[in-house]
PDB file of the backbone (N, CA, C, O) and the ligand in Angstrom, with CONECT records:
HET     ZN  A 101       1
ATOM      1  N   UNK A   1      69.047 -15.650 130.026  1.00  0.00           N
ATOM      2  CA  UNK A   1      67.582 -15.495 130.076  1.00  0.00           C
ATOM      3  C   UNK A   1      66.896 -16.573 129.241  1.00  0.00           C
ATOM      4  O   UNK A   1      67.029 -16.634 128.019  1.00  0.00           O
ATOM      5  N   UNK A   2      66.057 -17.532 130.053  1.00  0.00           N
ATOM      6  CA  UNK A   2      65.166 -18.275 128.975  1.00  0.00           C
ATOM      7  C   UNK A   2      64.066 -18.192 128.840  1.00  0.00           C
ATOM      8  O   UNK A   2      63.337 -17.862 129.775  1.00  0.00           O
ATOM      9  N   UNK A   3      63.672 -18.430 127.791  1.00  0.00           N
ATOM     10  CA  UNK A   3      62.338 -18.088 127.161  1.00  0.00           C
ATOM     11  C   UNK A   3      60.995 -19.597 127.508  1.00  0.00           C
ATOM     12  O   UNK A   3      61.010 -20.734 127.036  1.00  0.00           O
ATOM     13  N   UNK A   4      59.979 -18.954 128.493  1.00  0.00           N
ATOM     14  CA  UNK A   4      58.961 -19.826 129.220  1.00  0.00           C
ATOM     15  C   UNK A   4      58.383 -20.775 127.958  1.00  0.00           C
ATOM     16  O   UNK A   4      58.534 -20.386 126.800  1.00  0.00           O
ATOM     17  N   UNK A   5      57.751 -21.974 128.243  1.00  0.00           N
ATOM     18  CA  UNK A   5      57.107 -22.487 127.681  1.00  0.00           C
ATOM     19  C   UNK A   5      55.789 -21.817 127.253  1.00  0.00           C
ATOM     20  O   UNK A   5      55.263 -21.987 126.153  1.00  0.00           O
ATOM     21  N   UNK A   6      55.385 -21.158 128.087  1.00  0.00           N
ATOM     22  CA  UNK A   6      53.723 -20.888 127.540  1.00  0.00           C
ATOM     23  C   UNK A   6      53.858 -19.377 126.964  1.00  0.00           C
ATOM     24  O   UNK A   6      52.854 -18.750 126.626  1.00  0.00           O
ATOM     25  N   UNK A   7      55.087 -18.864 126.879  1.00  0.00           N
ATOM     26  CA  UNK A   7      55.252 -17.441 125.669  1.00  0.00           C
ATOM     27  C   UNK A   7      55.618 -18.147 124.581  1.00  0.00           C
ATOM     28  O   UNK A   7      55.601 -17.388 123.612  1.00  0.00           O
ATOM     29  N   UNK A   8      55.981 -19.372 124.242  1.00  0.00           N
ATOM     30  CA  UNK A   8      56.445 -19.704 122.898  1.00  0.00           C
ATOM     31  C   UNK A   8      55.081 -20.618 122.488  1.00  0.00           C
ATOM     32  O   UNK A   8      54.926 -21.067 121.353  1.00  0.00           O
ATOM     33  N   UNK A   9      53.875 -20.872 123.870  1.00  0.00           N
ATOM     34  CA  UNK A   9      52.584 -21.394 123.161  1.00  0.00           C
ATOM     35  C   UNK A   9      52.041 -20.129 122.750  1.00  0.00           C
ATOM     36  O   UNK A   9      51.679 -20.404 121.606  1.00  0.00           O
ATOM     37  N   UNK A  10      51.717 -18.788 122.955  1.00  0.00           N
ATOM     38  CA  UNK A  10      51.184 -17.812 122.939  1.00  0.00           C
ATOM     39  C   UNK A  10      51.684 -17.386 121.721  1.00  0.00           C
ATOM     40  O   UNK A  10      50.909 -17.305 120.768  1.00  0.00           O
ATOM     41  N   UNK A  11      52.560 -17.172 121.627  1.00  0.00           N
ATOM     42  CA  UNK A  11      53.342 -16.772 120.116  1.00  0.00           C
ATOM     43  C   UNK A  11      52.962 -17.628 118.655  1.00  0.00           C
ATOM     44  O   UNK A  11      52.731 -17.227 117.514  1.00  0.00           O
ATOM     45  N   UNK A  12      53.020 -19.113 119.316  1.00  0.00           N
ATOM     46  CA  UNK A  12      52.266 -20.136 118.209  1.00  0.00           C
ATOM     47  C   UNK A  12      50.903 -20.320 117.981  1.00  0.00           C
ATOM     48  O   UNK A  12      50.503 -21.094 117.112  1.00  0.00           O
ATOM     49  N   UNK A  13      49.952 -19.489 118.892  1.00  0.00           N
ATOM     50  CA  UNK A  13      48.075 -19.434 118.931  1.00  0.00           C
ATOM     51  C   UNK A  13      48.304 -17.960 118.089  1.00  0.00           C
ATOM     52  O   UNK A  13      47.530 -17.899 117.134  1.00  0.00           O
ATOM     53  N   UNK A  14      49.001 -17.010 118.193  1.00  0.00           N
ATOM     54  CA  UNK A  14      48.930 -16.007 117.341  1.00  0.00           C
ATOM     55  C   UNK A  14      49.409 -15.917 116.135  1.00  0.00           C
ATOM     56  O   UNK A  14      49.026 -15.005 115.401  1.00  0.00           O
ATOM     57  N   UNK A  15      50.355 -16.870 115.703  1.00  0.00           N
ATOM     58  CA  UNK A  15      51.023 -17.169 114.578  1.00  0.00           C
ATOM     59  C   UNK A  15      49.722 -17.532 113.604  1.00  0.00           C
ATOM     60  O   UNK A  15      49.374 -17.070 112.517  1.00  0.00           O
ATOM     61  N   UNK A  16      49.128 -18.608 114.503  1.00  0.00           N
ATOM     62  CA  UNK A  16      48.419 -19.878 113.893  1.00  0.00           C
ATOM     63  C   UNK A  16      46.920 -18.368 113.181  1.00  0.00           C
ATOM     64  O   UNK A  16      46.762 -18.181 111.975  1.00  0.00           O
ATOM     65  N   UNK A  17      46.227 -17.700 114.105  1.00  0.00           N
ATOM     66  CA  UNK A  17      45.639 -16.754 114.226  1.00  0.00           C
ATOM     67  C   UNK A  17      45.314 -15.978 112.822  1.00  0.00           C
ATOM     68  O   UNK A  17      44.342 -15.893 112.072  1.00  0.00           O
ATOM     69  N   UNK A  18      47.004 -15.316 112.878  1.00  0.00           N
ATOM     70  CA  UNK A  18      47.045 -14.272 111.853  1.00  0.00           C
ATOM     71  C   UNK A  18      47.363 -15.430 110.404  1.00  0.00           C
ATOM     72  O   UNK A  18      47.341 -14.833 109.328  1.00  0.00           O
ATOM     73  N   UNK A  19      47.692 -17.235 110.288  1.00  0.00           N
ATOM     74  CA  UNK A  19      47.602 -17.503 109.342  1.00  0.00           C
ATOM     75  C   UNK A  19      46.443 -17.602 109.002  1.00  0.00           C
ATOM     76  O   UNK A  19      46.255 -17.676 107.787  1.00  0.00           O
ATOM     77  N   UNK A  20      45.240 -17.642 109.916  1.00  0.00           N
ATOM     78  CA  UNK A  20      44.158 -18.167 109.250  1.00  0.00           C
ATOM     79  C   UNK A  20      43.106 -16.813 109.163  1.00  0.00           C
ATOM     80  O   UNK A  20      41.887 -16.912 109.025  1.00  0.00           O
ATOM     81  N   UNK A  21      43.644 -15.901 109.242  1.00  0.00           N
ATOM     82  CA  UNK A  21      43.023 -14.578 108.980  1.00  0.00           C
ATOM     83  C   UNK A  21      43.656 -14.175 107.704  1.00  0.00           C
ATOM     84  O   UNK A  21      42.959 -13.447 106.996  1.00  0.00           O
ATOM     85  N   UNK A  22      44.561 -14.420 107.362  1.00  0.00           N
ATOM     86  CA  UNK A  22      45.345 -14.376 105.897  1.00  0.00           C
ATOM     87  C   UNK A  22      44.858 -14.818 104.559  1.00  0.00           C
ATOM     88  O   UNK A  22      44.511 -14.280 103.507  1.00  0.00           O
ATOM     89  N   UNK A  23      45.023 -16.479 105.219  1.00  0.00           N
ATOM     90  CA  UNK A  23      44.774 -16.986 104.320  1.00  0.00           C
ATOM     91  C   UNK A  23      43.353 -18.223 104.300  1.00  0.00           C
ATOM     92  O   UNK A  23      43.116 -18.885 103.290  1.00  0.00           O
ATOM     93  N   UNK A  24      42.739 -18.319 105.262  1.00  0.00           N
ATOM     94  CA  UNK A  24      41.219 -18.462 105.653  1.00  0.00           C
ATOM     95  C   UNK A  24      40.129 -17.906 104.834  1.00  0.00           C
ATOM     96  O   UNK A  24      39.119 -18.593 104.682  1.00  0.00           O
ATOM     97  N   UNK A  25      40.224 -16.576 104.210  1.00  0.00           N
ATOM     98  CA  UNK A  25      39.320 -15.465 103.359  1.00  0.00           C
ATOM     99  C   UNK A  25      39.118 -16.094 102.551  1.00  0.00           C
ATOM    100  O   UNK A  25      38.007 -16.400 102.116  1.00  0.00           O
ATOM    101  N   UNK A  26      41.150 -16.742 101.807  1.00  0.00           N
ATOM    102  CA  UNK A  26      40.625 -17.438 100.287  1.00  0.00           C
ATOM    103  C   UNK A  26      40.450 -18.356  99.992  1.00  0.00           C
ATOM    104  O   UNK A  26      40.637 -18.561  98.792  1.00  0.00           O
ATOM    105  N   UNK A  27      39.971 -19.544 100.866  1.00  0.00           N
ATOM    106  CA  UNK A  27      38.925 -20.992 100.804  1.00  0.00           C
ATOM    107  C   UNK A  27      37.936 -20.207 100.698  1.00  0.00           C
ATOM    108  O   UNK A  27      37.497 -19.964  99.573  1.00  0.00           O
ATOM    109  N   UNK A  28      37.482 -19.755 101.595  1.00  0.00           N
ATOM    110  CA  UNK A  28      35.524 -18.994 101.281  1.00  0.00           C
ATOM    111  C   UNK A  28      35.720 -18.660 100.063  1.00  0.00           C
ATOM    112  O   UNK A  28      35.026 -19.371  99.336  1.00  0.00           O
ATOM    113  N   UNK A  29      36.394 -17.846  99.431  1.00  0.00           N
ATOM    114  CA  UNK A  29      36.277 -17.133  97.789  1.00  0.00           C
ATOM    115  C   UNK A  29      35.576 -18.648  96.961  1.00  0.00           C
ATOM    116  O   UNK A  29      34.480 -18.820  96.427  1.00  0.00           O
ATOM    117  N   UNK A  30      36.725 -19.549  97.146  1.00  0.00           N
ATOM    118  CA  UNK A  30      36.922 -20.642  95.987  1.00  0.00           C
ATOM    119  C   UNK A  30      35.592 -21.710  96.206  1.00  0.00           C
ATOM    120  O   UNK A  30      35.241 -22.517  95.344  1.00  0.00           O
ATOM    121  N   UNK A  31      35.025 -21.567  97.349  1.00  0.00           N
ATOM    122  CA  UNK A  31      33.706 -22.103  97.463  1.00  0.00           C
ATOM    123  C   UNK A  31      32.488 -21.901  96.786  1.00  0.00           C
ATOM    124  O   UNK A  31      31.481 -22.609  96.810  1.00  0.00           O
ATOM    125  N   UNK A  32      32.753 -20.577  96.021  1.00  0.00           N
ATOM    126  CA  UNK A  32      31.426 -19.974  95.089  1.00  0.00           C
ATOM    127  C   UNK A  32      31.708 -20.687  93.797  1.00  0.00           C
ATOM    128  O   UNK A  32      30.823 -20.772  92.945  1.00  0.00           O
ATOM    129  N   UNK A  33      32.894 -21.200  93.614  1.00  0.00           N
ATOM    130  CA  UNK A  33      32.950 -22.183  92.137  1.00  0.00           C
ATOM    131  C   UNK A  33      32.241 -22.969  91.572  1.00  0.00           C
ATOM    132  O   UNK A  33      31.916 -22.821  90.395  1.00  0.00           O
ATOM    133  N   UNK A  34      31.915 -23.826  92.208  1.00  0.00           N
ATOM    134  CA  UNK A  34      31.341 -25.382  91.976  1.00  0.00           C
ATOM    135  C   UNK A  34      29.847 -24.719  91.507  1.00  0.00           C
ATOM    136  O   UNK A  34      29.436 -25.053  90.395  1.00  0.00           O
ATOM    137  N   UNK A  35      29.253 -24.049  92.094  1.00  0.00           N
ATOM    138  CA  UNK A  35      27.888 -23.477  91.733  1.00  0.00           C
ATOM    139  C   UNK A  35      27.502 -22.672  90.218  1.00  0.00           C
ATOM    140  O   UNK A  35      26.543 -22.616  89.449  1.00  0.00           O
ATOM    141  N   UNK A  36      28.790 -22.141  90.316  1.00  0.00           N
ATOM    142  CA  UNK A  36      28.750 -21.654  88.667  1.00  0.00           C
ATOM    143  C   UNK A  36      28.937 -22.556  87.805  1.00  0.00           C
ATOM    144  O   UNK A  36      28.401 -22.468  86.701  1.00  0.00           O
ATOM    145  N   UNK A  37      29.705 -23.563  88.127  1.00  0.00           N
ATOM    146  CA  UNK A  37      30.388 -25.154  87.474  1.00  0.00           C
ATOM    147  C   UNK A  37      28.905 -25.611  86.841  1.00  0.00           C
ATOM    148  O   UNK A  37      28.749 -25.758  85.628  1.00  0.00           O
ATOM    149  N   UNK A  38      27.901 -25.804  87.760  1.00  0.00           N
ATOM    150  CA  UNK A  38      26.722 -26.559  87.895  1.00  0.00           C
ATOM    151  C   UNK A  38      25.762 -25.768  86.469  1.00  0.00           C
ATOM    152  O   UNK A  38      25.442 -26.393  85.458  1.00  0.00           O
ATOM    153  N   UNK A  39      25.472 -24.433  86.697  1.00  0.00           N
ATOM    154  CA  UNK A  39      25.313 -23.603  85.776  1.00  0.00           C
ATOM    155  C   UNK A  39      25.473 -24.005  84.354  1.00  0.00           C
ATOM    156  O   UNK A  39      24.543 -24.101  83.553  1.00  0.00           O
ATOM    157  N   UNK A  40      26.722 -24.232  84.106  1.00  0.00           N
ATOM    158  CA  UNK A  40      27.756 -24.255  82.935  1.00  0.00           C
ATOM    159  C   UNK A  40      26.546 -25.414  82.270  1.00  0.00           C
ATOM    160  O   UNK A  40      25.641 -25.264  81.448  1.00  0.00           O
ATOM    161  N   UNK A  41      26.979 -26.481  82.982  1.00  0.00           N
ATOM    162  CA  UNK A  41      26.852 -27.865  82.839  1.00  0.00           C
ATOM    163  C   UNK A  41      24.779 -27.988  81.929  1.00  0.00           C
ATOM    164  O   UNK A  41      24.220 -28.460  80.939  1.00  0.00           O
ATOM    165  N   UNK A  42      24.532 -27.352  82.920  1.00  0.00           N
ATOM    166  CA  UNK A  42      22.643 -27.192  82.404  1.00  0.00           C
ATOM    167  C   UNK A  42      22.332 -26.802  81.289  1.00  0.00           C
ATOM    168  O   UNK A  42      21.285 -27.204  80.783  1.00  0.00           O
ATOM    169  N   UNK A  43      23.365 -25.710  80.470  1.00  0.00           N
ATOM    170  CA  UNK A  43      23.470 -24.753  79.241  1.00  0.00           C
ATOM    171  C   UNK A  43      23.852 -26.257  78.418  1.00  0.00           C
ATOM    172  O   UNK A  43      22.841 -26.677  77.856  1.00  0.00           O
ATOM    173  N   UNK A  44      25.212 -27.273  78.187  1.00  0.00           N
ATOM    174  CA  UNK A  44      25.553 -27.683  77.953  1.00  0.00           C
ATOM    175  C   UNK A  44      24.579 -28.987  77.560  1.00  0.00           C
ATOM    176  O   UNK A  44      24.983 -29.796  76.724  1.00  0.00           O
ATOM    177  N   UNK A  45      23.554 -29.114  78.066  1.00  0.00           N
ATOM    178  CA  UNK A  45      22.621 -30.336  77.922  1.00  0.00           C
ATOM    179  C   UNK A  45      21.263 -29.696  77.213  1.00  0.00           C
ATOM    180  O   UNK A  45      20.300 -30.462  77.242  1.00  0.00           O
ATOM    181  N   UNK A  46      21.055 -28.509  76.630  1.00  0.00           N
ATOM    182  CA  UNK A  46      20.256 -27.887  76.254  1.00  0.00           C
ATOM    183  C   UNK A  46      20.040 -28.391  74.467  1.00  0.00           C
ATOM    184  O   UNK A  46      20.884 -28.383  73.571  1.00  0.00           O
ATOM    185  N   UNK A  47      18.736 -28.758  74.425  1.00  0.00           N
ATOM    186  CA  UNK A  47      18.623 -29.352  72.972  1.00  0.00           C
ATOM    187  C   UNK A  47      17.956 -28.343  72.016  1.00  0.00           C
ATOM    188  O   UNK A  47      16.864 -27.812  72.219  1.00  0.00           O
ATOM    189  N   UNK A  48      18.832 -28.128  70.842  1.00  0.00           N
ATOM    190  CA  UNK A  48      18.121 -27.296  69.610  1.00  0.00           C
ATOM    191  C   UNK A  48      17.783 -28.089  68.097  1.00  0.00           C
ATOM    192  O   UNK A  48      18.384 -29.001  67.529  1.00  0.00           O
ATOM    193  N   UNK A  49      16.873 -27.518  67.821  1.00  0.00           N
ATOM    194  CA  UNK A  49      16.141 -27.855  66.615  1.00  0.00           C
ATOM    195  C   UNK A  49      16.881 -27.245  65.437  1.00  0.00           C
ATOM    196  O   UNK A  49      17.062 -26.034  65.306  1.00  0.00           O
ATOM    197  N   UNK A  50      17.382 -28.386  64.406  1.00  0.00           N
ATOM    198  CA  UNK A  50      18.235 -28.085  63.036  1.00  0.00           C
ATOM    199  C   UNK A  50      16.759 -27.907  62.021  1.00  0.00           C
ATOM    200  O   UNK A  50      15.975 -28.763  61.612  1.00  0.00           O
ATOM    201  N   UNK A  51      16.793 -26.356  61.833  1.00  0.00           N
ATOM    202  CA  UNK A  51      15.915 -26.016  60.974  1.00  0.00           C
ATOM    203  C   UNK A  51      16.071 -26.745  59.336  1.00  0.00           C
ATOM    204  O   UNK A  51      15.230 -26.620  58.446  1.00  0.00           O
ATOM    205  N   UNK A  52      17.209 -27.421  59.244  1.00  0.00           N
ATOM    206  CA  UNK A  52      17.195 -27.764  57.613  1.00  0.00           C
ATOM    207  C   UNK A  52      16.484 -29.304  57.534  1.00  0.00           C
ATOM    208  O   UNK A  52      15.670 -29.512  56.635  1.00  0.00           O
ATOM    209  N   UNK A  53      16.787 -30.279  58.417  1.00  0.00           N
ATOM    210  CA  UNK A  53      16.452 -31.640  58.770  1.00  0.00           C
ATOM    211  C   UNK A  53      15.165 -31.816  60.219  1.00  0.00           C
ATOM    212  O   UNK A  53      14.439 -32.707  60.659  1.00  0.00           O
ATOM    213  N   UNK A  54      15.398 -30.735  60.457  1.00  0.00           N
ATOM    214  CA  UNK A  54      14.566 -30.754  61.919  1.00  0.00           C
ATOM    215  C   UNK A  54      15.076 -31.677  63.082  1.00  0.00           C
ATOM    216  O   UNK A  54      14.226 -32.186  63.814  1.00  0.00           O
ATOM    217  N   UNK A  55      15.690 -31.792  63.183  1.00  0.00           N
ATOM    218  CA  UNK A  55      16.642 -32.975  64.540  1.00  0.00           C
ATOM    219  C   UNK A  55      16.819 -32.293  65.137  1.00  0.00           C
ATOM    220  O   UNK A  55      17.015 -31.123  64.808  1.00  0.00           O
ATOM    221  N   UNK A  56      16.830 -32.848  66.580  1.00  0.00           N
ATOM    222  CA  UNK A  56      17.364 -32.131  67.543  1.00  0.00           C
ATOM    223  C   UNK A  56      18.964 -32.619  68.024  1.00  0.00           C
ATOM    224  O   UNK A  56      19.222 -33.821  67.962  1.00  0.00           O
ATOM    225  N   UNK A  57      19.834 -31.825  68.416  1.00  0.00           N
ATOM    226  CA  UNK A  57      21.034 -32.134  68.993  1.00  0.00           C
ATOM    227  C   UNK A  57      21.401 -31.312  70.223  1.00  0.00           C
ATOM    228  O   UNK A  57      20.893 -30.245  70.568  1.00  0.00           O
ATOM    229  N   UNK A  58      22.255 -31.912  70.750  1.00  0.00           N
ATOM    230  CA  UNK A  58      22.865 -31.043  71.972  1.00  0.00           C
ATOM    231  C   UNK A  58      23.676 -29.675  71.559  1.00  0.00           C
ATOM    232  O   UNK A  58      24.643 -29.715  70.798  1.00  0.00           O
ATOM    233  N   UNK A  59      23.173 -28.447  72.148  1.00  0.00           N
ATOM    234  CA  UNK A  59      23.578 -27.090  71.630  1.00  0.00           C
ATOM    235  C   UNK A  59      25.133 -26.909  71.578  1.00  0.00           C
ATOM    236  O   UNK A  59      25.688 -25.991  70.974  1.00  0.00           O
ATOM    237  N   UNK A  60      25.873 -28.056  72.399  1.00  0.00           N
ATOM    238  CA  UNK A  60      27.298 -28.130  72.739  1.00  0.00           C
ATOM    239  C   UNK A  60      28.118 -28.637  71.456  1.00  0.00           C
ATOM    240  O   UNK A  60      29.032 -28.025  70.902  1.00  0.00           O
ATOM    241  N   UNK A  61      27.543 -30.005  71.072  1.00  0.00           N
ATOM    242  CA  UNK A  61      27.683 -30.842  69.372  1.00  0.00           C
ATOM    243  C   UNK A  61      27.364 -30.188  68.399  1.00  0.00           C
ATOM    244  O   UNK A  61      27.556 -30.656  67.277  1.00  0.00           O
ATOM    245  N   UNK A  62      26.723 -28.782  68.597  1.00  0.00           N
ATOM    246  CA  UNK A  62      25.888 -28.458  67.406  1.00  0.00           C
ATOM    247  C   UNK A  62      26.599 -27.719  66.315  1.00  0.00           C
ATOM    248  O   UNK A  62      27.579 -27.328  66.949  1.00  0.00           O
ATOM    249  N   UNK A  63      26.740 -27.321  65.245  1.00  0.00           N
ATOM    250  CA  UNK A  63      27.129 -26.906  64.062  1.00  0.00           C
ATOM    251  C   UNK A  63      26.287 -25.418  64.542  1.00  0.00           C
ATOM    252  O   UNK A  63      25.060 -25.489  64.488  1.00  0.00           O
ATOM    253  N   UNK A  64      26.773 -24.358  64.910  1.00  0.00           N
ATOM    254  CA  UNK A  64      26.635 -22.597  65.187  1.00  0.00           C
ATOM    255  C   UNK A  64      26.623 -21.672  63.443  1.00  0.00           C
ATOM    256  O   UNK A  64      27.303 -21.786  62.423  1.00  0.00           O
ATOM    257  N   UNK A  65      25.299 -20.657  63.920  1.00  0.00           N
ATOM    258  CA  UNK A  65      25.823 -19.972  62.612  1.00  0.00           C
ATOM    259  C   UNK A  65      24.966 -18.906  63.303  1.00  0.00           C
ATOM    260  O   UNK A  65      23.926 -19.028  63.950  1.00  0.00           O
ATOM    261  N   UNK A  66      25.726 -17.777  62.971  1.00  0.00           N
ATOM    262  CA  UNK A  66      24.998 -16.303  63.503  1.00  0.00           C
ATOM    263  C   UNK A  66      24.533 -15.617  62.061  1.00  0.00           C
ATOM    264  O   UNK A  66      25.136 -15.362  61.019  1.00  0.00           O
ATOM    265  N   UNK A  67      23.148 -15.444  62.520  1.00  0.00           N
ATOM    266  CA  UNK A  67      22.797 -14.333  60.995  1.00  0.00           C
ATOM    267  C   UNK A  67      22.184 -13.140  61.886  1.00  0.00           C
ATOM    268  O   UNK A  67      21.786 -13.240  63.046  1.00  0.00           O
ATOM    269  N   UNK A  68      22.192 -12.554  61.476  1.00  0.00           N
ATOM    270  CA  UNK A  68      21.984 -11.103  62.687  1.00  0.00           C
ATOM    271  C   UNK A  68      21.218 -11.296  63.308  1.00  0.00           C
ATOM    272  O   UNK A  68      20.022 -11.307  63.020  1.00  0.00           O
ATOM    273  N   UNK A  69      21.850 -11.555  64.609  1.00  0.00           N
ATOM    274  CA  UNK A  69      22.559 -11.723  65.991  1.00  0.00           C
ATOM    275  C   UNK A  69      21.450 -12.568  66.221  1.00  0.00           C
ATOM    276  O   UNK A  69      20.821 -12.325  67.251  1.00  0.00           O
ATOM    277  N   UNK A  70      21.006 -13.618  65.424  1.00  0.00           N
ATOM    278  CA  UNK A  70      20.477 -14.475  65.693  1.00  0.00           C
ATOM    279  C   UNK A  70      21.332 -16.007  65.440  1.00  0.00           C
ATOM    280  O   UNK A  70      21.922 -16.200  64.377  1.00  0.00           O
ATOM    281  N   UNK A  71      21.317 -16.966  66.461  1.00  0.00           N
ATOM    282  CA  UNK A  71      21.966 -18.353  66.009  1.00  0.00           C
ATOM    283  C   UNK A  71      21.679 -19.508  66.177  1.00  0.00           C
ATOM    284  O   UNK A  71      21.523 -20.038  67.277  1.00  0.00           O
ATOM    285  N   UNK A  72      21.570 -20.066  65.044  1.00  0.00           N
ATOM    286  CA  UNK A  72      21.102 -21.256  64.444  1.00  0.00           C
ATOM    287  C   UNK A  72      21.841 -22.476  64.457  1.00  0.00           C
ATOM    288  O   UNK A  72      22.923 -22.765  63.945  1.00  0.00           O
ATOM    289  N   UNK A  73      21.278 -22.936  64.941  1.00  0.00           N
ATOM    290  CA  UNK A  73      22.134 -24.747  65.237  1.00  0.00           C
ATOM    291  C   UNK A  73      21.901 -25.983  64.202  1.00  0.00           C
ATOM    292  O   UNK A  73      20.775 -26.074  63.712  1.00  0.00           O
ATOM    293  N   UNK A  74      22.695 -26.753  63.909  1.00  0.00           N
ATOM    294  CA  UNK A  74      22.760 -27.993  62.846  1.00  0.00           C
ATOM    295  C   UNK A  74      23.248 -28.887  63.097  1.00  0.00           C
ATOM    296  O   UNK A  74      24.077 -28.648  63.975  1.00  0.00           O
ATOM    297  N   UNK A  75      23.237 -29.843  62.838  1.00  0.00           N
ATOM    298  CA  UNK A  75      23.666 -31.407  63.225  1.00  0.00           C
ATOM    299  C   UNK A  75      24.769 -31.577  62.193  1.00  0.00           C
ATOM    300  O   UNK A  75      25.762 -32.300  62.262  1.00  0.00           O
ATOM    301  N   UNK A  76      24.423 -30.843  61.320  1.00  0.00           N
ATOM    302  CA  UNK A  76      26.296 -30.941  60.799  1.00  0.00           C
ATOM    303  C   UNK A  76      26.575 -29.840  59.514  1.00  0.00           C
ATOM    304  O   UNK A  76      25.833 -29.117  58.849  1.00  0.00           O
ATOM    305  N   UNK A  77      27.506 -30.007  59.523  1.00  0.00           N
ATOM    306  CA  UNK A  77      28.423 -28.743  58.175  1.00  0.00           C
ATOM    307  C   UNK A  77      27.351 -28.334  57.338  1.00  0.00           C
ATOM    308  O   UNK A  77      26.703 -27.288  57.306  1.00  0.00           O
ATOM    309  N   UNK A  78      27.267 -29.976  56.282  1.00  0.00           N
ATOM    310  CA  UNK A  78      26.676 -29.774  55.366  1.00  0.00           C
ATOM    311  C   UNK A  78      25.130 -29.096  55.321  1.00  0.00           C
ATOM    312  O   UNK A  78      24.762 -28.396  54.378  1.00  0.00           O
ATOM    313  N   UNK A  79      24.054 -29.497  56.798  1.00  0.00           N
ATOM    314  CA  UNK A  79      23.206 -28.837  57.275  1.00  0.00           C
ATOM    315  C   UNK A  79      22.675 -27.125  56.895  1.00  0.00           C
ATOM    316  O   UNK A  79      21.745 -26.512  56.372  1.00  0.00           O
ATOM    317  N   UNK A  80      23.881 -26.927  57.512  1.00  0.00           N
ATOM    318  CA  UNK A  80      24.500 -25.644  57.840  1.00  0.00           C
ATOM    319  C   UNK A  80      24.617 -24.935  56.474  1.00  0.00           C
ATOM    320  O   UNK A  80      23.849 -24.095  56.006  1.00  0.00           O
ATOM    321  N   UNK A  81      25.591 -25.384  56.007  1.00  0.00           N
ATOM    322  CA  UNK A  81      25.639 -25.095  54.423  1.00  0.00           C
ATOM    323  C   UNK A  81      24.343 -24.941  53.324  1.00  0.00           C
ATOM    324  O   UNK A  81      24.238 -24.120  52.412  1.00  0.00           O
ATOM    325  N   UNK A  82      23.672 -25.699  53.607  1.00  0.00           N
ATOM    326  CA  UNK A  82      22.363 -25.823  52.706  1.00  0.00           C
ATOM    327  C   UNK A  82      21.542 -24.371  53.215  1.00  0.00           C
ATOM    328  O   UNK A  82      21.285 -23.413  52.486  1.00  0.00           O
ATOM    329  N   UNK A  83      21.286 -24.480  54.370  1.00  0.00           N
ATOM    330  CA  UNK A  83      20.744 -23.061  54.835  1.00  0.00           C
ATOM    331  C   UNK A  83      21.201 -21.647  54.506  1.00  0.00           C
ATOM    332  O   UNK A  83      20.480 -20.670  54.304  1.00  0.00           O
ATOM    333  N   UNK A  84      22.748 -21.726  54.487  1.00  0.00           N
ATOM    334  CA  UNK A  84      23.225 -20.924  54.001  1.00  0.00           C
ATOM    335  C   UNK A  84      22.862 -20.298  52.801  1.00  0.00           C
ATOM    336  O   UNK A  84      22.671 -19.095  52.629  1.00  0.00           O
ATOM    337  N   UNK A  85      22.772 -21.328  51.874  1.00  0.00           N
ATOM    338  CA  UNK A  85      22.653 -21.051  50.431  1.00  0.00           C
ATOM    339  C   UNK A  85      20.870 -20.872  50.369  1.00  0.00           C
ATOM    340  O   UNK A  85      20.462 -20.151  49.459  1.00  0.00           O
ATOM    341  N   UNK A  86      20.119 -21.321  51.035  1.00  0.00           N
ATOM    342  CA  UNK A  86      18.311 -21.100  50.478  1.00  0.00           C
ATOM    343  C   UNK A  86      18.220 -19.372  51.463  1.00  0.00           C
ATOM    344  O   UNK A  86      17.163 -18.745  51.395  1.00  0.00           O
ATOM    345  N   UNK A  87      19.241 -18.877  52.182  1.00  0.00           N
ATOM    346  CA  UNK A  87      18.679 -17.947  52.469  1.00  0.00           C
ATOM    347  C   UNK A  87      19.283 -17.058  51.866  1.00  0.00           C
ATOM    348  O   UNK A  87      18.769 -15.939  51.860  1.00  0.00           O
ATOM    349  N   UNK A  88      20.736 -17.305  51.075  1.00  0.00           N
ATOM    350  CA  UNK A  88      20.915 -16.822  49.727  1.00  0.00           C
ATOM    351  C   UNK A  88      20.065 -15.932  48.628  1.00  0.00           C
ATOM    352  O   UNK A  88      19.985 -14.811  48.125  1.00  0.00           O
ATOM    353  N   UNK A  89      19.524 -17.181  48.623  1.00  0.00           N
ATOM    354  CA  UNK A  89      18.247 -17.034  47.098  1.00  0.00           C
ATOM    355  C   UNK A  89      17.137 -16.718  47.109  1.00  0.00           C
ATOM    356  O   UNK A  89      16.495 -16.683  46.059  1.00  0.00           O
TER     357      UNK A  89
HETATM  358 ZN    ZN A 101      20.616 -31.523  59.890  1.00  0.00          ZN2+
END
């Protein structure tokens, strides 16, 4: 018994079918990425004011300090440090 040419095309349009019903879903998923990517990127270029010197720097470069649940940005350590200590006293 041999097996026709156009049952072994039929078999390969359904093969092909159920791969891209499989695995077809998860390209669409990975397409919502790049948009959140973009997101990221806008936060990252956002400029804050160093209350000790007054400069502005990029919030990404910046020297972070949380005082309840508020946070304060600096252009550097020592910045940072000085504030620390006048809200000390
Ligand atoms: Zn500063």
């Amino acid at each position: 018994m041999l097996v026709s040419p156009i049952r072994l095309l039929i078999l390969a349009s359904l093969g092909y079918i159920l791969y891209r019903l499989l695995f077809g879903r998860g390209q669409g998923r990975t397409n919502s990425g790049p948009s959140q990517a973009e997101g990221k990127r806008q936060v990252d270029d956002v400029l804050v004011e160093d209350p000790v010197c007054h400069l502005y720097i990029p919030q990404r470069e910046a020297e972070s300090l949380i005082i309840s649940g508020t946070t304060h940005y600096f252009c550097s350590p020592e910045c940072r440090k000085k504030f620390q200590s006048e809200k000390r006293s």
